[in-house]
N, C-alpha and C positions, 0 to 999 in steps of 0.2 A: 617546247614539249617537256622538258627537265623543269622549268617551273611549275605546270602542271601535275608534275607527278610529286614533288617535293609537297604542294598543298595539300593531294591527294593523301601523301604520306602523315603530313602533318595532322592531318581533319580526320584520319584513321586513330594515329597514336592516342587525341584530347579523349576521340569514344571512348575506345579501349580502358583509357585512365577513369573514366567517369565512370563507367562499368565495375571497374574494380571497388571504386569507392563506395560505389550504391549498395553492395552486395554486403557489406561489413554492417553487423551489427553495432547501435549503439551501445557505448558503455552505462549511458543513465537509462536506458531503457532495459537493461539485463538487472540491473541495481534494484529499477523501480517492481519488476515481477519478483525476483527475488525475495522483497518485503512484502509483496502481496501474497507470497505463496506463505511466509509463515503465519501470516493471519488470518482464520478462517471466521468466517461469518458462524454465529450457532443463535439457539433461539434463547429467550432468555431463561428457561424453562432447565438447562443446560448448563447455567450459570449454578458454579458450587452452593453449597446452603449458606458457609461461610458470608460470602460475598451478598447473598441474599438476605441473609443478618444484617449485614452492613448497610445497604442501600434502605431498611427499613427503618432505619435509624434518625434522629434529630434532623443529621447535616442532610438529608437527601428527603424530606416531608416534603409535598405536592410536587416531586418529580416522577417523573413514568420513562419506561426503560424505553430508547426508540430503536437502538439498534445495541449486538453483544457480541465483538470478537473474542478469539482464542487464539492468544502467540504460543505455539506449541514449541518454537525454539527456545522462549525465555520462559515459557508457562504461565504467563500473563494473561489476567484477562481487561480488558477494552470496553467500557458501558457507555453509548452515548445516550446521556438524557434527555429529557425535554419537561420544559417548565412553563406554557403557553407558546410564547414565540420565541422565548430565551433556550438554547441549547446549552451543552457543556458536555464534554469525556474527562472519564476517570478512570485510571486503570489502579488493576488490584492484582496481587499475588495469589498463589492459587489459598493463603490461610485468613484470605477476605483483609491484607494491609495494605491502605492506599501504597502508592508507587507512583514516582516520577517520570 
C-alpha cells in the first residue's frame, strides 16, 4: 500500500512540475512580438517623399515596391522590393539615407 501511494505521490509531483513549466512564457517568443510590434506594416503611399526620391533613383531603376515598414522605435523605414523573381530590403532613415 505505501508503494502505491509513494507512485501515486510521485506521478502527482512530474504533473504538477509539468504544469508549472507549460504556463511560463517563452523568452524568444516575448523578444520575437516585441520586434514585431515596433514594426508596422504602411502602404507605400505613406513612405516619406524623401525616401520616394531615393527609390526613384539609378540604384532602384525597374524595382517596384512589394512591401513598406515603419520602425517607430528607431524611425526607420523598411522597403521590400521586387525586380522579377529577384527580391531585396533596404531600410532608410526618416531623411531618405540608406541604413544598415
Amino acid at each position: 500500500m505505501k508503494k502505491v501511494l509513494f507512485v501515486f505521490a510521485l506521478v502527482a509531483g512530474i504533473g504538477a512540475a509539468n504544469a508549472q513549466v507549460a504556463s511560463e512564457p517563452a523568452p524568444a517568443a516575448t523578444e520575437s512580438t516585441q520586434m514585431q510590434d515596433e514594426k508596422v506594416k504602411i502602404k507605400a503611399e505613406e513612405l516619406p517623399q524623401t525616401i520616394k526620391k531615393q527609390l526613384e533613383g539609378e540604384d532602384y531603376r525597374g524595382w517596384l515596391i512589394n512591401a513598406a515598414y515603419h520602425n517607430k522605435a528607431k524611425n526607420t523605414y523598411e522597403v521590400e522590393l521586387k525586380n522579377g523573381a529577384e527580391t531585396k530590403t533596404v531600410k532608410f532613415d526618416k531623411e531618405g539615407k540608406k541604413v544598415d
